[in-house]
N, C-alpha and C positions, 0 to 999 in steps of 0.2 A: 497600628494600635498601640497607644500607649502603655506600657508595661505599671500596675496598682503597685505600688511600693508599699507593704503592708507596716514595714519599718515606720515609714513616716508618719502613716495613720497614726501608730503610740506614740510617737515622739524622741524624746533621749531622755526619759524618766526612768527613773531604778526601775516599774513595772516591765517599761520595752527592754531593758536588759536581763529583768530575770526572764522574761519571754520569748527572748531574742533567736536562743535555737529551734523553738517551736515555730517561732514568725517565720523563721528562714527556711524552714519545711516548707510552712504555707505557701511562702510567695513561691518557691521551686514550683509547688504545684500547681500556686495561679500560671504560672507561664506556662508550662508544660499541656495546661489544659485550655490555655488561649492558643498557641501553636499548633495543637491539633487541630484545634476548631478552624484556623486559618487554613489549614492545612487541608482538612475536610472542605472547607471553600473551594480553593484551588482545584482542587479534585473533581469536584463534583462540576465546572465550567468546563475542564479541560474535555472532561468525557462527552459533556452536550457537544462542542464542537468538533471533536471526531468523530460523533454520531450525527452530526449534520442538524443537531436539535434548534440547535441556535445559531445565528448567523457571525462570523468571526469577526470578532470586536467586540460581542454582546456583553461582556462580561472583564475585567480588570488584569485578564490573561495577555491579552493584545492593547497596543497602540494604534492600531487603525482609525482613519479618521474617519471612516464611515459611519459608525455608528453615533458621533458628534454633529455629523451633516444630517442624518436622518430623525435623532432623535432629539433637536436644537430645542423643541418645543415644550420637552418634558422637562425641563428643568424648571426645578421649582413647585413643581407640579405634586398633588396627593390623592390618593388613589384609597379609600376607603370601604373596599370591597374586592378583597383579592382571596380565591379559593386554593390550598395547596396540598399536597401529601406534607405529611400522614394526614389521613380521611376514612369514613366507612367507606368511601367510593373515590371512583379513579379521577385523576387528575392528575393535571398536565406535568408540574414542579413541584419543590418541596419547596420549602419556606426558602433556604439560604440562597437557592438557584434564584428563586423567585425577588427575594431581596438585596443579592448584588448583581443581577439584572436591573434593578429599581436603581441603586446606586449607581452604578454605572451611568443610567443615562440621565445622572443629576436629580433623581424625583427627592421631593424634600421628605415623604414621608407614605408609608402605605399602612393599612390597617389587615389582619390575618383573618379570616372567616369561614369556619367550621360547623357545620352544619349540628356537627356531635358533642364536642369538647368545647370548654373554653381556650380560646386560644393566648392569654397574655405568657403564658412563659414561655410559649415556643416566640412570642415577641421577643421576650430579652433574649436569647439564645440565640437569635436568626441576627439581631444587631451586634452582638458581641461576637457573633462567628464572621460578618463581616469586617468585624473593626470598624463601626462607627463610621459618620458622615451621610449616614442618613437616619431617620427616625420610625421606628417597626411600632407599632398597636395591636390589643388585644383585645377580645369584645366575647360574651359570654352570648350565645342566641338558644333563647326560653324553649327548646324542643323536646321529645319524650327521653333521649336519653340522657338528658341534664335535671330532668325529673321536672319537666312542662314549667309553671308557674311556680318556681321553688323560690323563694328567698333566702334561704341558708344558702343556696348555691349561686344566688348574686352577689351575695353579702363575702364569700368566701371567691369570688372572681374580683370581687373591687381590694381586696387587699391582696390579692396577685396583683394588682394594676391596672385591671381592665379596665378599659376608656369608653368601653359602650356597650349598655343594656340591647340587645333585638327581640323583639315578641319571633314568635315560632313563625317557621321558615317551611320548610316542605312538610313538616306534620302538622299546622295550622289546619283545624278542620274545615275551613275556607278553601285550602288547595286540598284539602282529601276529599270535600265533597265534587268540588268540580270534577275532580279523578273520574268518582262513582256516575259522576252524570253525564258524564261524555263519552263513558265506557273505553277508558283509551289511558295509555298510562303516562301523558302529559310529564318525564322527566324522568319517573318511578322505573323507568328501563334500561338509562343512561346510567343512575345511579347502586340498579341491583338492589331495590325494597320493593315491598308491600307498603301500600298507599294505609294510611292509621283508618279505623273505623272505632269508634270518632275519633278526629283529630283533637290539634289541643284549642283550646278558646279560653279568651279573657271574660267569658260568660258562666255566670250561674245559670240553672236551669229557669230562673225567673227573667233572666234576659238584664238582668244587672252586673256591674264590674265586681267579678273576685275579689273578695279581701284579701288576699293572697297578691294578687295584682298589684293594688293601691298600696300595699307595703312593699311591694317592687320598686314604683312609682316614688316612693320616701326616699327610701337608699338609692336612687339617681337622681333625685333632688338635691339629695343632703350633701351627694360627693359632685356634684354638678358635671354628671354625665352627659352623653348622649344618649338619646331614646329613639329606638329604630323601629315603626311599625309593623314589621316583617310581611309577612304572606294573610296578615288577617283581611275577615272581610269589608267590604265597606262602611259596615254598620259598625264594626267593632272599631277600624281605623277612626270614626269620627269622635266613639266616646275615647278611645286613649286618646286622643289630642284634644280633645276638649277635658280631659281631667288632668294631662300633665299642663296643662296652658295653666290652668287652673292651680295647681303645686308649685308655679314659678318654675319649671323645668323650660330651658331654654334652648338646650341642641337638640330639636325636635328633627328627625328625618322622615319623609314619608317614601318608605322603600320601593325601589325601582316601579315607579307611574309604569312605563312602558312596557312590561313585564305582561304578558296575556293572560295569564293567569288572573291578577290583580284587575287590569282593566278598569281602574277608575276614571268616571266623567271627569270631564273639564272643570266642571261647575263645583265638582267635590272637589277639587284638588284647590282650586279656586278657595274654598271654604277655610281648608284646611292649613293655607297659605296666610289665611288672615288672622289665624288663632295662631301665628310665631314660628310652623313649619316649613323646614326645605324640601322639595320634594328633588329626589335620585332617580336620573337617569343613568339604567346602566348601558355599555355597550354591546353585551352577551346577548339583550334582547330585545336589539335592532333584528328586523327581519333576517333570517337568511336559515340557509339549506335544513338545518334540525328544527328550524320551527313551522317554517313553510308550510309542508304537508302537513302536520297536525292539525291544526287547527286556523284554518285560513280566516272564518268569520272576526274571528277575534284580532288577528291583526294590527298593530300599532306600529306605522311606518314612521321613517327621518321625516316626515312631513309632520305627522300627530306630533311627533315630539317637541318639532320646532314652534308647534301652534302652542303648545303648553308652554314652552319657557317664554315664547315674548308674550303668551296672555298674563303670566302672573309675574315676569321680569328677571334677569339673570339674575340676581341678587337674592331669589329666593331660591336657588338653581343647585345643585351640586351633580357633576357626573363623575363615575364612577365604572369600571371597568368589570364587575361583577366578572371574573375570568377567571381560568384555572379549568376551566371543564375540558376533557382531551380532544375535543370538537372544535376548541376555539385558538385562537394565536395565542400566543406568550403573553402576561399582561401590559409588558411595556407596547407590545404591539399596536394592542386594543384600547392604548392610550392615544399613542399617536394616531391612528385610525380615525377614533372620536374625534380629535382635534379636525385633522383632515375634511371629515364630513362637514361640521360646524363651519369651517371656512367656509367650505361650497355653497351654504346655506346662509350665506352674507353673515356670520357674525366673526364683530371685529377683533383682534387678538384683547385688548381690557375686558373684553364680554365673555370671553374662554374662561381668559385670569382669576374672572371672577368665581366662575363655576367650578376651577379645577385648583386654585389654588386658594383666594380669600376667603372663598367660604368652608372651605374644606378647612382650612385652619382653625377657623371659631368654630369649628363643630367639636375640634380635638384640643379645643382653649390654647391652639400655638401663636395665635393673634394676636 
């Protein structure tokens, strides 16, 4: 990590000398508060690996070449959906673990996602505690305890930094109602809450878009955000994307297609692809053992998914590791994993590239 020379910042003007014992305070305490954070880094790998957390190499502790043979494919790669401590609920890592794991095995960049909080400053914090060489994001998601569809509280996440609006995520009344109709707590038990009654919605009771909404929709226009459709329902996913298409909003996501909960047709994702949307496949909710038994009808296998990306084309594709939950691998894991699958499934590494790194770039304007 480069040491900020706060000297240089003023220059050698009479100001930086009548300044100069204060500056020299300063910068003492920039370093002192960069070496801990490194320091805290360090710390916090060592101990995964004596706790058998991570595999040795994971992380900037070791020179082993294993983790270069294994993780050759993520390099380069962005990962725009990673869950971590601190959280109202458990999970796997915390941001720094989580981001010089990312670092380590080359990812160009990962975005932070909190169900609760916005996440952009624990962004600068997780990159400057690694010392840079890779690049952390923060994203503000519309839920009840950020105060549902608030605008003051996007408007006050984009001057933190935040690089992407998400409509509501588990308290969407779209996943609370399916909650209430399956009678079964679909995630709500993983995480240790009550399912909302009602959830939140981009609906008025007339079954039109919030104004509250559409001046969400402004301030990610105007700062030319991403817009993520979260957990809403189909109905509501079709008019937010038909009214950001309409604002000239251009990093449109349609949040993880393969998600059971969501379960959107072909033919809507289709729709939605033609109005300027990517649609996110994450890897959390590929089949397997926590989701199995829940809810079997529902269903969306490496089969479904691979029918979606060559019906609507990698190009409209981004995948994304939606990981962090204490159920699932590490997220660099669930990167390489995805790749892995994708191979098997005939697509060729420029068709990965494109889902996991080119488009993933224009969604976070690094293109």
């Amino acid at each position: 990590m480069k040491r900020r020379n706060l000297l240089t910042a003023f220059g050698t003007t009479g100001l930086a000398a009548a300044l100069s014992p204060l500056t020299l305070r300063a910068q003492a305490s920039l370093n002192a508060q960069e070496d801990q954070a490194k320091s805290r880094a360090a710390k916090a790998l060592k101990d995964q690996l004596e706790q058998g957390r991570i595999s040795p190499g994971a992380g900037e502790l070791t020179q082993m070449p294993t983790p270069a043979r294994l993780y050759r494919d993520l390099e380069g790669t962005i990962d725009l959906h990673v869950h971590t401590i601190p959280d109202g609920f458990p999970r796997l890592m915390d941001d720094i673990e989580t981001v010089a794991q990312a670092k380590a095995a080359k990812m160009r960049a990962v975005m932070l996602k909190c169900h609760v909080v916005p996440t952009p400053d624990r962004a600068y914090i997780a990159q400057r505690a690694v010392g840079g060489g890779i690049q952390v994001f923060g994203l503000i998601c519309l839920n009840t305890p950020v105060g549902g569809m608030n605008p003051e509280a996007v408007r006050m996440a984009i001057r933190m930094g935040a690089k992407a609006v998400w409509m509501p995520s588990m308290w969407a009344e779209n996943h609370a109602r399916y909650v209430r109709e399956s009678q079964k707590s679909m995630g709500y038990e993983t995480l240790g809450m009550e399912f909302p009654n009602p959830g939140e919605t981009i609906l008025t009771n007339d079954g039109e878009m919030k104004p509250a909404v559409k001046e969400i929709l402004k301030l990610v226009a105007d700062h030319d955000l991403q817009l993520s459709t979260g957990h809403l329902s189909l109905k509501e996913a079709h008019l937010l994307v038909d009214e950001a298409s309409k604002m000239g909003i251009k990093k449109l996501i349609v949040h993880t297609v393969n998600y059971h909960v969501l379960h959107y047709p072909l033919e809507d994702q289709k729709r939605m692809v033609e109005k300027g949307a990517f649609l996110e496949f994450g890897f959390s909710s590929l089949p397997y053992p926590i989701w199995e038994p829940v809810d079997p009808k529902r269903r969306i296998s490496l089969d479904d998914v691979v029918t979606s990306m060559r019906a609507v084309g990698v190009e409209h594709c981004i995948i994304t590791t939606d990981s962090g939950q204490v159920s699932s691998p590490p997220p660099v894991e669930c990167m390489r994993l995805w790749i892995e699958l994708l191979k098997t499934k005939g697509f060729k590494a420029e068709e990965i590239d494109c889902m996991a790194k080119t488009n993933p770039a224009k969604l976070l304007g690094l293109a």
